[in-house]
PDB file of N, CA, C and O in Angstrom:
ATOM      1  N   UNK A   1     -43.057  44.225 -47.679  1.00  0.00           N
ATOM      2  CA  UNK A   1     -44.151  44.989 -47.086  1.00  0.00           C
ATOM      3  C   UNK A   1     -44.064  44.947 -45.563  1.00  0.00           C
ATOM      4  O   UNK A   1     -44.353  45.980 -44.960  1.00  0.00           O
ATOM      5  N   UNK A   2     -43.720  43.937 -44.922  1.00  0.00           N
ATOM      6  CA  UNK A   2     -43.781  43.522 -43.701  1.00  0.00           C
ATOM      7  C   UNK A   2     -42.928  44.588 -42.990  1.00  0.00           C
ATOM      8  O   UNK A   2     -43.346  45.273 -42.056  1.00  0.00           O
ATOM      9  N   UNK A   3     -41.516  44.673 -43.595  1.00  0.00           N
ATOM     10  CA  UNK A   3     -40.578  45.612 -43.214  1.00  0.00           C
ATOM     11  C   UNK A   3     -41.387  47.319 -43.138  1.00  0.00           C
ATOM     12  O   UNK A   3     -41.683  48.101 -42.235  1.00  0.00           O
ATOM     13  N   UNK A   4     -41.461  47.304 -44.070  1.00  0.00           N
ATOM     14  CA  UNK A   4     -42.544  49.012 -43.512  1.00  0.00           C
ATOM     15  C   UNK A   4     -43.643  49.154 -43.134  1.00  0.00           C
ATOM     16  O   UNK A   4     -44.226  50.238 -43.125  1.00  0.00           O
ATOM     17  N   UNK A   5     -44.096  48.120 -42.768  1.00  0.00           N
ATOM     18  CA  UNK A   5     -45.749  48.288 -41.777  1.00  0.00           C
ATOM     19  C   UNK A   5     -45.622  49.639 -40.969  1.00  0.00           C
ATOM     20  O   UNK A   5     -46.271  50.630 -41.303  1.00  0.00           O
ATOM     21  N   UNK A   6     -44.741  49.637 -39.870  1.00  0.00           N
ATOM     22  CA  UNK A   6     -44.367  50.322 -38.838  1.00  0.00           C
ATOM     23  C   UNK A   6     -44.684  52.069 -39.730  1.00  0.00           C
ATOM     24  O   UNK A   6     -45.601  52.874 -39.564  1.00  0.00           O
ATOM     25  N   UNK A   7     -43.591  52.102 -40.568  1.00  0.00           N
ATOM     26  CA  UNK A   7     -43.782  53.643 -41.207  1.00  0.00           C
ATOM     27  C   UNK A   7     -44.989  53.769 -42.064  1.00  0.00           C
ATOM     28  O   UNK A   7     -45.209  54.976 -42.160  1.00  0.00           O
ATOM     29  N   UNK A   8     -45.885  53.087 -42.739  1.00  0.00           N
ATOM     30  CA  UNK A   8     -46.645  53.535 -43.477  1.00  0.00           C
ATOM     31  C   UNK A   8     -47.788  53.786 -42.229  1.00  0.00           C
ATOM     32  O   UNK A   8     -48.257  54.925 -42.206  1.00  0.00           O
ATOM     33  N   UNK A   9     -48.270  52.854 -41.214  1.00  0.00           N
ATOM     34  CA  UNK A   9     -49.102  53.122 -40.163  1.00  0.00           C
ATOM     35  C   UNK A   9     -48.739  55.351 -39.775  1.00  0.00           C
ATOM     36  O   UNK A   9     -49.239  56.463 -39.941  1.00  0.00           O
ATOM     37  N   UNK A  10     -47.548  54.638 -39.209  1.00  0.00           N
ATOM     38  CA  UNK A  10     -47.207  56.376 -38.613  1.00  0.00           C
ATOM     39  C   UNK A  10     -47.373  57.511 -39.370  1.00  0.00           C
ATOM     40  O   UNK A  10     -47.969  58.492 -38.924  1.00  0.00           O
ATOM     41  N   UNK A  11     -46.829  57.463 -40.644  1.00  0.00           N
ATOM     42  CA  UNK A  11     -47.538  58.083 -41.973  1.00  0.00           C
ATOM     43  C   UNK A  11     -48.450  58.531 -41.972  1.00  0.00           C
ATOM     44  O   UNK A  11     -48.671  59.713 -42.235  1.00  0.00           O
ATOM     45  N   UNK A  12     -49.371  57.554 -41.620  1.00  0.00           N
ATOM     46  CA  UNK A  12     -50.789  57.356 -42.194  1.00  0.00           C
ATOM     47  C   UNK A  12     -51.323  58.448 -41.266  1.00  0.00           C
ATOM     48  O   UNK A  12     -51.879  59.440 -41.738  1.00  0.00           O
ATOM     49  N   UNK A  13     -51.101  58.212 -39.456  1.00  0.00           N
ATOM     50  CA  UNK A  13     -51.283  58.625 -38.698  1.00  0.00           C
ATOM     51  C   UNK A  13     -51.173  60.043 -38.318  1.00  0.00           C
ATOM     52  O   UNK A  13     -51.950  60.745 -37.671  1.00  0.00           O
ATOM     53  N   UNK A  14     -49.933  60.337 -38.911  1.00  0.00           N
ATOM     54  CA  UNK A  14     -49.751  61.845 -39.236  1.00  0.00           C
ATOM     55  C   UNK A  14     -50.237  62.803 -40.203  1.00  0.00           C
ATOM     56  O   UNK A  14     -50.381  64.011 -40.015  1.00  0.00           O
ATOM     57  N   UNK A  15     -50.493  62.098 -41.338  1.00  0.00           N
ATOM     58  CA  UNK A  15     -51.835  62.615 -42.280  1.00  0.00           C
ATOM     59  C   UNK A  15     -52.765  62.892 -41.677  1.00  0.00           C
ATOM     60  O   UNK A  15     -52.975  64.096 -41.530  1.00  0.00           O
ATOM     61  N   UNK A  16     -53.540  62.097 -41.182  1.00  0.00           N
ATOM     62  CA  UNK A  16     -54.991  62.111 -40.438  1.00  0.00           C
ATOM     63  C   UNK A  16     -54.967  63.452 -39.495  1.00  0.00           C
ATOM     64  O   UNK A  16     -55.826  64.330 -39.576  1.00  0.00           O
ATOM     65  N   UNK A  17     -53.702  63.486 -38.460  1.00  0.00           N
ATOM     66  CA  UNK A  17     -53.797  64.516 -37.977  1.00  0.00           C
ATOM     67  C   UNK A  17     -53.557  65.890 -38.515  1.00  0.00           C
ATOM     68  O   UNK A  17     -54.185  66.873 -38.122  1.00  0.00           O
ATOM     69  N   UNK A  18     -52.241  65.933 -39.806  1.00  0.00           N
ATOM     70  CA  UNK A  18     -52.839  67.043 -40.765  1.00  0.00           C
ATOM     71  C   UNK A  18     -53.766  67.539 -40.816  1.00  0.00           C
ATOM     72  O   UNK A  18     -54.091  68.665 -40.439  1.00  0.00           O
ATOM     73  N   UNK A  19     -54.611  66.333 -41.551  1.00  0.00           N
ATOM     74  CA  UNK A  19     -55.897  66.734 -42.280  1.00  0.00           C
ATOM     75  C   UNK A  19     -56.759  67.389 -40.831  1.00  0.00           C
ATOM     76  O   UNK A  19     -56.972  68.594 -40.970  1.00  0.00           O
ATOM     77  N   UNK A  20     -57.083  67.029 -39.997  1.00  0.00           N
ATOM     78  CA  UNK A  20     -57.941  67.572 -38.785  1.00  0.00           C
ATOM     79  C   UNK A  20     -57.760  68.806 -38.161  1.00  0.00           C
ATOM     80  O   UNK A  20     -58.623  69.572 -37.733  1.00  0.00           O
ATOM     81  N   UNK A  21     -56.225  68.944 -38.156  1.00  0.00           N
ATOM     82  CA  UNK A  21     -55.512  70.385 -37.814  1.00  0.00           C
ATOM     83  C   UNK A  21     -55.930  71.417 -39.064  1.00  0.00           C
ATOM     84  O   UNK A  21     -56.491  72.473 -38.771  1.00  0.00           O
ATOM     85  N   UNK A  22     -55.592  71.032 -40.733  1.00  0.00           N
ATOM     86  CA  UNK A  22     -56.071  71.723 -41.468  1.00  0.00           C
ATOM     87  C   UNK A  22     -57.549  72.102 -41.240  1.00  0.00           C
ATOM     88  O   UNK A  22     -57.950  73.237 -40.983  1.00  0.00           O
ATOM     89  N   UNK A  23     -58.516  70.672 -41.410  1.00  0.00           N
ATOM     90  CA  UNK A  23     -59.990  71.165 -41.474  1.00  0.00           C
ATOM     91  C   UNK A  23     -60.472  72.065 -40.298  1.00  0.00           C
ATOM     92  O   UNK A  23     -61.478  72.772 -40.343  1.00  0.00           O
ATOM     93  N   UNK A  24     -59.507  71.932 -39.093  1.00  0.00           N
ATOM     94  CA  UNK A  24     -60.019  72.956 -37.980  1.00  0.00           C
ATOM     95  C   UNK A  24     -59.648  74.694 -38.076  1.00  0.00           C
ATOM     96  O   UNK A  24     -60.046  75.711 -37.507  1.00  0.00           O
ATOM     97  N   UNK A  25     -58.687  74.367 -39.106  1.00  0.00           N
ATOM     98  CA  UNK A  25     -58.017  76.067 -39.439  1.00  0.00           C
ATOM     99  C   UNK A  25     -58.306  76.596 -40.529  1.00  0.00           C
ATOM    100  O   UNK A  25     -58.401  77.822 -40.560  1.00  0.00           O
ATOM    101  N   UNK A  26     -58.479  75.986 -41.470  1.00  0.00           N
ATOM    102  CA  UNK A  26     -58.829  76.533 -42.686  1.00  0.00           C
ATOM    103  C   UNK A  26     -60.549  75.787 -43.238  1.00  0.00           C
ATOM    104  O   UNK A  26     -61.171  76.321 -44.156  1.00  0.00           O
ATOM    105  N   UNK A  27     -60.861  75.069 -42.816  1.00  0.00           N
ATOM    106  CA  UNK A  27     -62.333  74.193 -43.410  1.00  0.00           C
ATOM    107  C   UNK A  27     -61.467  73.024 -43.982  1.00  0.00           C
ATOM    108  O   UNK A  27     -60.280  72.707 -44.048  1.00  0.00           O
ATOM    109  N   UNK A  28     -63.350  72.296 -44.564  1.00  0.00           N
ATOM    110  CA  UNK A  28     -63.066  70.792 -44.492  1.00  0.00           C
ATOM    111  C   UNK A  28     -62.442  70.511 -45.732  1.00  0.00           C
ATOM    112  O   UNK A  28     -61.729  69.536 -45.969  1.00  0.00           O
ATOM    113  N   UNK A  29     -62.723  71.338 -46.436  1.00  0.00           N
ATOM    114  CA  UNK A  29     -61.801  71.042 -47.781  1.00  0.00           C
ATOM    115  C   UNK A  29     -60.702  70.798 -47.787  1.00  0.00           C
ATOM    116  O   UNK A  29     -60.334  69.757 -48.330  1.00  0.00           O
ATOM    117  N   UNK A  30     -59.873  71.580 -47.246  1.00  0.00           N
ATOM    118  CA  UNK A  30     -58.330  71.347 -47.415  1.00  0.00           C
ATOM    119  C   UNK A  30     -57.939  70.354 -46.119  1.00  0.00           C
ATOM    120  O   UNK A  30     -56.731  70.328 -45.884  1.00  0.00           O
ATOM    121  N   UNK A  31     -58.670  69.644 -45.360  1.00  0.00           N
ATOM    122  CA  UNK A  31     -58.376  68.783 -44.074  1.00  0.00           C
ATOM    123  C   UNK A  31     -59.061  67.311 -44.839  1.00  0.00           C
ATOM    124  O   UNK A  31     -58.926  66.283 -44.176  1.00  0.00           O
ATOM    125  N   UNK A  32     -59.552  67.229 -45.764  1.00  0.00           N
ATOM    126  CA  UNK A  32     -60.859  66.237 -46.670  1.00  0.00           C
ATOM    127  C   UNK A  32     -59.251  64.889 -47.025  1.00  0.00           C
ATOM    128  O   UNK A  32     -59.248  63.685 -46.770  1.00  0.00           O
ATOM    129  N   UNK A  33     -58.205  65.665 -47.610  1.00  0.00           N
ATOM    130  CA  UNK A  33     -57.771  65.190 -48.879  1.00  0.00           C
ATOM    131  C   UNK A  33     -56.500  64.446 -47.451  1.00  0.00           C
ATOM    132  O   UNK A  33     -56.563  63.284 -47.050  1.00  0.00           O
ATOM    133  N   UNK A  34     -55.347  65.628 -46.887  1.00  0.00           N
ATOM    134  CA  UNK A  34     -54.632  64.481 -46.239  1.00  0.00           C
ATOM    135  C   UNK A  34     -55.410  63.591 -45.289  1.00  0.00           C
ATOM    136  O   UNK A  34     -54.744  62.642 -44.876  1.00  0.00           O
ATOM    137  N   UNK A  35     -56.720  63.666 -44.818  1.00  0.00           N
ATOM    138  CA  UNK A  35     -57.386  62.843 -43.414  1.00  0.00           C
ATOM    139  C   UNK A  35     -57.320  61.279 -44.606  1.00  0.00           C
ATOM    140  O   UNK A  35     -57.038  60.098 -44.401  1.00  0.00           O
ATOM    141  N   UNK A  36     -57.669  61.933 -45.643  1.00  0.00           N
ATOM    142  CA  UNK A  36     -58.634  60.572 -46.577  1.00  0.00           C
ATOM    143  C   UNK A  36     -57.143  59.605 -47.079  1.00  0.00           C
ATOM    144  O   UNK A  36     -57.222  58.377 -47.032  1.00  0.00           O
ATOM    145  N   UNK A  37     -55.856  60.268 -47.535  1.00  0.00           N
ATOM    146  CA  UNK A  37     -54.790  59.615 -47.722  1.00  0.00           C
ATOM    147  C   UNK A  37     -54.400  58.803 -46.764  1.00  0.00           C
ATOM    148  O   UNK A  37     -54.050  57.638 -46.957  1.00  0.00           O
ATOM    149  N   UNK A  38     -54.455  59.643 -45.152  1.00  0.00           N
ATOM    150  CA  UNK A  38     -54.133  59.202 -44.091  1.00  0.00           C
ATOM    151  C   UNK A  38     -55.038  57.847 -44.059  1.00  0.00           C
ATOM    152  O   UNK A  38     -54.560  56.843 -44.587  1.00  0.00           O
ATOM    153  N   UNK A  39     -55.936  57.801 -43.642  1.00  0.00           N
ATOM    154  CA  UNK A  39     -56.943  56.523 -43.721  1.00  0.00           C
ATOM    155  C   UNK A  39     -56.715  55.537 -44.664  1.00  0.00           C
ATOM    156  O   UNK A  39     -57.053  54.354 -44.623  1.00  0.00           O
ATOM    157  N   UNK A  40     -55.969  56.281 -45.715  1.00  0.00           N
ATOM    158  CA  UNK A  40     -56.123  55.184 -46.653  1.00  0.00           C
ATOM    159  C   UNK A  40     -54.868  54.332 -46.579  1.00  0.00           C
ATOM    160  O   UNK A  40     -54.893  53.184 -47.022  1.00  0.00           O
ATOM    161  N   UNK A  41     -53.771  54.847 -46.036  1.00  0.00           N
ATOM    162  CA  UNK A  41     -52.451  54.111 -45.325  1.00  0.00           C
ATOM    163  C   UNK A  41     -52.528  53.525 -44.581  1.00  0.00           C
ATOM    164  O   UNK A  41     -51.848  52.512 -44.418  1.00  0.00           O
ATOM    165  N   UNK A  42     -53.488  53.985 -43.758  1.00  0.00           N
ATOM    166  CA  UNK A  42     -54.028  52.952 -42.039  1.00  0.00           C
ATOM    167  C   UNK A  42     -54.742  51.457 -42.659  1.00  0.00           C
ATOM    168  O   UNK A  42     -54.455  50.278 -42.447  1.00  0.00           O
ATOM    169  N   UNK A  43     -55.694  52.048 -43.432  1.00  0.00           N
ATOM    170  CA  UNK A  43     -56.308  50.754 -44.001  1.00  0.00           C
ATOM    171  C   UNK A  43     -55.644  49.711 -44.594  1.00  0.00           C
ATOM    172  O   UNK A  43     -56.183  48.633 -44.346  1.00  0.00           O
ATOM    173  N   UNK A  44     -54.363  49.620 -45.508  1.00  0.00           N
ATOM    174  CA  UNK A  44     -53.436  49.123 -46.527  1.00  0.00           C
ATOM    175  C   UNK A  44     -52.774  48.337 -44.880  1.00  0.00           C
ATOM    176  O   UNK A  44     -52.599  47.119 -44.833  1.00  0.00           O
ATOM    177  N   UNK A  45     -52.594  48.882 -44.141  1.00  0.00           N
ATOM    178  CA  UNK A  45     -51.566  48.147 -43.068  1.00  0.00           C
ATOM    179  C   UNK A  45     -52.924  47.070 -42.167  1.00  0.00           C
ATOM    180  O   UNK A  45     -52.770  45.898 -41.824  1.00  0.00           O
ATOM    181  N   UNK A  46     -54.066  47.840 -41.986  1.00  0.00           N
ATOM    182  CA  UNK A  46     -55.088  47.100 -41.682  1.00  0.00           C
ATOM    183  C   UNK A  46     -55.445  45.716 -42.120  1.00  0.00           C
ATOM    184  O   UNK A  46     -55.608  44.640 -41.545  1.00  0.00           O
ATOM    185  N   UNK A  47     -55.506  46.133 -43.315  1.00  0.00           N
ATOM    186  CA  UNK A  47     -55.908  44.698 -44.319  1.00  0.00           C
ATOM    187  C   UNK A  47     -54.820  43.807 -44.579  1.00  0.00           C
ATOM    188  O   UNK A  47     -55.027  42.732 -45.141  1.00  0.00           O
ATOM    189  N   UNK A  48     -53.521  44.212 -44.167  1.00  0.00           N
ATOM    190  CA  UNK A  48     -52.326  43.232 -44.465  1.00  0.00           C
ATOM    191  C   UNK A  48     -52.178  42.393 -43.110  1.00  0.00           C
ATOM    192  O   UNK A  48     -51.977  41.179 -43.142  1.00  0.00           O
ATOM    193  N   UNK A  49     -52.266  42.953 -42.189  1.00  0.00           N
ATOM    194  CA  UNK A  49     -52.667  42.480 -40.634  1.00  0.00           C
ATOM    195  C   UNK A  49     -53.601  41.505 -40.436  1.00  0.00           C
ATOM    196  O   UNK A  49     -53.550  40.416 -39.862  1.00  0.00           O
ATOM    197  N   UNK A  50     -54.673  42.236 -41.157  1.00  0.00           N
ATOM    198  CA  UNK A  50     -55.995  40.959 -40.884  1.00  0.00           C
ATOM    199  C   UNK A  50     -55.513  39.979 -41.472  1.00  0.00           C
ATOM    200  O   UNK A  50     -55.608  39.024 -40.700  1.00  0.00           O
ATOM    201  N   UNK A  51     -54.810  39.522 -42.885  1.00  0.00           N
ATOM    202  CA  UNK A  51     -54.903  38.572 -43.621  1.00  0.00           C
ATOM    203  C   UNK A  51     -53.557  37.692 -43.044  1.00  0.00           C
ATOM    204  O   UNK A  51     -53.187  36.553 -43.330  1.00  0.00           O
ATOM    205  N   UNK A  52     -53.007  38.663 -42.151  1.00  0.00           N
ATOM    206  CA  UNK A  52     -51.684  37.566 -41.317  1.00  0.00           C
ATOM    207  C   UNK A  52     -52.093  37.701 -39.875  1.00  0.00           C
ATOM    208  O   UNK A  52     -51.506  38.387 -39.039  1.00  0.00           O
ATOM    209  N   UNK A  53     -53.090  37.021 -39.694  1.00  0.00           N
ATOM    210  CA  UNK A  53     -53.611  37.387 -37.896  1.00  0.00           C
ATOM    211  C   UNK A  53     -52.700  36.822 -37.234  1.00  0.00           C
ATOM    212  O   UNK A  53     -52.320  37.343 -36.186  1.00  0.00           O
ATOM    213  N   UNK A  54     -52.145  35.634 -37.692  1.00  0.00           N
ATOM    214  CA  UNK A  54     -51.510  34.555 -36.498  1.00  0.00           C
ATOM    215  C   UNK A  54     -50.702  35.476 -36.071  1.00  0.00           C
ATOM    216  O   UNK A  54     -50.790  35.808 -34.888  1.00  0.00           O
ATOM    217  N   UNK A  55     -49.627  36.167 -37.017  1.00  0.00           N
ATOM    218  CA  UNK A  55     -48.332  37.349 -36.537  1.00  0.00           C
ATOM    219  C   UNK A  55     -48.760  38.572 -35.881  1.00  0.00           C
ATOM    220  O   UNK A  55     -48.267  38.971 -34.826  1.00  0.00           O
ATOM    221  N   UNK A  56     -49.901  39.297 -36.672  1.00  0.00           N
ATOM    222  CA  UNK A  56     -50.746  40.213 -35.689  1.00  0.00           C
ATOM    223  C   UNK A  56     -51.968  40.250 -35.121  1.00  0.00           C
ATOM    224  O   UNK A  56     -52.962  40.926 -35.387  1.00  0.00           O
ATOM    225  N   UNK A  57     -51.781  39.529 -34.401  1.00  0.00           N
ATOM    226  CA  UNK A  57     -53.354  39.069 -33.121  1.00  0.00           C
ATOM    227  C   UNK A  57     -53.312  40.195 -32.163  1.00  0.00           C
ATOM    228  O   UNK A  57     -54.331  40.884 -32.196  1.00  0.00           O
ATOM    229  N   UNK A  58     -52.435  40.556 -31.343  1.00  0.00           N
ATOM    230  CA  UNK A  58     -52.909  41.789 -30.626  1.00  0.00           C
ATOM    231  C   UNK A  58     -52.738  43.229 -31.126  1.00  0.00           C
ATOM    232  O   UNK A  58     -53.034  44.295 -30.587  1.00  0.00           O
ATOM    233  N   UNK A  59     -52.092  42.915 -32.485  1.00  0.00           N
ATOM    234  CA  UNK A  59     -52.518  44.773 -33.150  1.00  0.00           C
ATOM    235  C   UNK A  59     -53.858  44.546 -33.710  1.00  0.00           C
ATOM    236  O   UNK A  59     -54.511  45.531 -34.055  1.00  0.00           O
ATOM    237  N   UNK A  60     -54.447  43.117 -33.869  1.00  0.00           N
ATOM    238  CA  UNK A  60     -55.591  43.220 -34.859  1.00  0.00           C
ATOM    239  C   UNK A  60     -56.548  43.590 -34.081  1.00  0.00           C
ATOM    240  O   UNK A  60     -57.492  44.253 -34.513  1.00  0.00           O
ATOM    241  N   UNK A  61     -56.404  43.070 -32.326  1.00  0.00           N
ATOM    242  CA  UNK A  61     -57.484  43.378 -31.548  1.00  0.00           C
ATOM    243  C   UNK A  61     -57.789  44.711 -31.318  1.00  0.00           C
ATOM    244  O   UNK A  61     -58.732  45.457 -31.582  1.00  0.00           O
ATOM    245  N   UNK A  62     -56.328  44.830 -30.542  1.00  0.00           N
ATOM    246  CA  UNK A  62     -56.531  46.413 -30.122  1.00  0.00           C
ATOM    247  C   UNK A  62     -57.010  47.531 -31.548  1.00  0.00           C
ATOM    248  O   UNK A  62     -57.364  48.676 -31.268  1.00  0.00           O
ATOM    249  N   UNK A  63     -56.973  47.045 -33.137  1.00  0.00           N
ATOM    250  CA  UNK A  63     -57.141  47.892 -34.356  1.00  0.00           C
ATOM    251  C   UNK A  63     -59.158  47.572 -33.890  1.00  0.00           C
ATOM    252  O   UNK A  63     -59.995  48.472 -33.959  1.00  0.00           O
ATOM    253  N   UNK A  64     -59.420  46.383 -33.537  1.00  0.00           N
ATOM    254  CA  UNK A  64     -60.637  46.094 -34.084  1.00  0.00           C
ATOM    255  C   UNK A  64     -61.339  47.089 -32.480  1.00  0.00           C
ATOM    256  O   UNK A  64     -62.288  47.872 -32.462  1.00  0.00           O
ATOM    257  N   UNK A  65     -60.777  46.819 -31.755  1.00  0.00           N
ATOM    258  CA  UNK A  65     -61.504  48.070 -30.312  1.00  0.00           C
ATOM    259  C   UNK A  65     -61.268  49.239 -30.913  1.00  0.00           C
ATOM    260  O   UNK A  65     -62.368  49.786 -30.981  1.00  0.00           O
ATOM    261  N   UNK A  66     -60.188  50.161 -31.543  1.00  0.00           N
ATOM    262  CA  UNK A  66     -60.243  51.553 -31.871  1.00  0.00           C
ATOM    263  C   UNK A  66     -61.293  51.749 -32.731  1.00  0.00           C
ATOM    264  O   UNK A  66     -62.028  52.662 -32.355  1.00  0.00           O
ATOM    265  N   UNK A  67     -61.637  51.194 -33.795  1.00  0.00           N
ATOM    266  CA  UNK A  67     -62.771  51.291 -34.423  1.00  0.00           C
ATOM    267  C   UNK A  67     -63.599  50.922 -33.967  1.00  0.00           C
ATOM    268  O   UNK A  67     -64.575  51.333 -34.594  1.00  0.00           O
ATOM    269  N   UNK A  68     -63.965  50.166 -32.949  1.00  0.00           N
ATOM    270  CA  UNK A  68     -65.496  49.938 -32.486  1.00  0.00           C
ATOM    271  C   UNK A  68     -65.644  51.225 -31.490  1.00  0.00           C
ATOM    272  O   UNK A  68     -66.780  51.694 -31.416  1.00  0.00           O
ATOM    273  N   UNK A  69     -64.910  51.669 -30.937  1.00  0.00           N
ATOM    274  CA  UNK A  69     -64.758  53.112 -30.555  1.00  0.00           C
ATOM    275  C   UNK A  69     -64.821  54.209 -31.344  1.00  0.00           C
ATOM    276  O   UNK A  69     -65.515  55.151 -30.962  1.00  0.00           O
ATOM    277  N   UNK A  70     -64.351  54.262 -32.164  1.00  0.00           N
ATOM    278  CA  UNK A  70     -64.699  55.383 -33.155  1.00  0.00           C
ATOM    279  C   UNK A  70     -66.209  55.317 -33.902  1.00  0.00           C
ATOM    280  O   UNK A  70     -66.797  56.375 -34.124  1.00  0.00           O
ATOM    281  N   UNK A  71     -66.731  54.190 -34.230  1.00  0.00           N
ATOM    282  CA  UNK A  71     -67.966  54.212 -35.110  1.00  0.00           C
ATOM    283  C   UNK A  71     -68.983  54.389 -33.547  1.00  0.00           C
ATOM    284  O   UNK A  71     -70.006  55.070 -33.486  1.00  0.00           O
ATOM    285  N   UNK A  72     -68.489  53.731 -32.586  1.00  0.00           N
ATOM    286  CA  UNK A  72     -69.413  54.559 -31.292  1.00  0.00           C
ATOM    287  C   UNK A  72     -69.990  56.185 -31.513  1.00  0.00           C
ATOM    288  O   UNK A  72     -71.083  56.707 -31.737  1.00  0.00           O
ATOM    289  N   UNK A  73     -68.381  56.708 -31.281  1.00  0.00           N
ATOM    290  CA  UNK A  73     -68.411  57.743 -31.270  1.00  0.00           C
ATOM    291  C   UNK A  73     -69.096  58.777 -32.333  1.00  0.00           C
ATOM    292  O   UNK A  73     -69.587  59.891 -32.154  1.00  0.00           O
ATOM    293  N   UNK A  74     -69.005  58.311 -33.021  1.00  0.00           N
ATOM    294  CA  UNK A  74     -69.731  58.898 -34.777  1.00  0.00           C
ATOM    295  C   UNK A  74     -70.960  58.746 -34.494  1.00  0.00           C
ATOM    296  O   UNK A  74     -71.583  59.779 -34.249  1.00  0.00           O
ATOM    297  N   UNK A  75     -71.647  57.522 -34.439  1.00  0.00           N
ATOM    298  CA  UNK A  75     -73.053  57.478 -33.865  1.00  0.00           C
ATOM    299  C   UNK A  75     -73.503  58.108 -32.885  1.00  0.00           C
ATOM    300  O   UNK A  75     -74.669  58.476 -33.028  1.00  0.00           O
ATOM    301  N   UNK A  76     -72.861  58.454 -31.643  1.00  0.00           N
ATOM    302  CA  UNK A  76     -73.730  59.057 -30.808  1.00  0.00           C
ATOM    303  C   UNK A  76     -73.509  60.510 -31.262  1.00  0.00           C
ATOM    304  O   UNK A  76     -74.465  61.272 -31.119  1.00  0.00           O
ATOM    305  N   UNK A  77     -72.070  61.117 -31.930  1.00  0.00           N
ATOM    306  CA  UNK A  77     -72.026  62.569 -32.392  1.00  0.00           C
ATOM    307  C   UNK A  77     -73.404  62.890 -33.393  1.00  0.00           C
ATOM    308  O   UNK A  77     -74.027  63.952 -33.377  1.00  0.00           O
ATOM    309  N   UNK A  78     -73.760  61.533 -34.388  1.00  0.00           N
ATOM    310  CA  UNK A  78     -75.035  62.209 -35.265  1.00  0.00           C
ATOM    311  C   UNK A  78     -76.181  62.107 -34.191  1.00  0.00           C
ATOM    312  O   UNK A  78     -77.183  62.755 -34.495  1.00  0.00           O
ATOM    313  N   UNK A  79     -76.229  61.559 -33.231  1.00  0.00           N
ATOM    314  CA  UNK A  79     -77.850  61.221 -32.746  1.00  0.00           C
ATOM    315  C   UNK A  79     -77.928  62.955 -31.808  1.00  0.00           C
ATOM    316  O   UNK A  79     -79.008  63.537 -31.705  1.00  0.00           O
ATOM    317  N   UNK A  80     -77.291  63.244 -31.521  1.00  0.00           N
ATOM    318  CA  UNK A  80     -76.976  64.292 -30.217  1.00  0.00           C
ATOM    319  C   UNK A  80     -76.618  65.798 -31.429  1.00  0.00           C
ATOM    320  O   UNK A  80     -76.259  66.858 -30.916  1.00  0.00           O
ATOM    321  N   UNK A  81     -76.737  65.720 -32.657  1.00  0.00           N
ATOM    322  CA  UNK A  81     -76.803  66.900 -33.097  1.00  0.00           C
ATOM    323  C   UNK A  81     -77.199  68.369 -33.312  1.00  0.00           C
ATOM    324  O   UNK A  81     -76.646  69.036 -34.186  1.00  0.00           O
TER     325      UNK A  81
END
């Protein structure tokens, strides 16, 4: 597993942006399914990270700031609707 961290992340990463490029061109339906695969690759490398912190301490940080940035961002997008 360790050996493909690197590609399933980028994977993952490129789904997500699929899916966003789709949901911006065609609707959310067809952007729903690669964003949600995508995430779900990010997460699988997420949770293998957390559970080996000692080896990834500064991807875990910099993972744990992108999401405290993103759920920012989500919150102030619903309050400002």
């Amino acid at each position: 597993m360790k050996k493909y961290l690197r590609e399933i992340e980028v994977s993952g990463l490129i789904l997500v942006i699929i899916g966003i490029g789709c949901s911006l061109i065609w609707g959310t339906a067809f952007g729903m399914w690669p964003c949600a695969i995508g995430l779900l690759c990010w997460l699988i490398t997420f949770l293998y990270k957390a559970f080996h912190w000692e080896a990834y301490a500064r991807e875990n940080k910099q993972n744990i700031i992108i999401l405290l940035v993103a759920i920012f961002i989500l919150i102030i997008k619903m309050l400002f609707r």
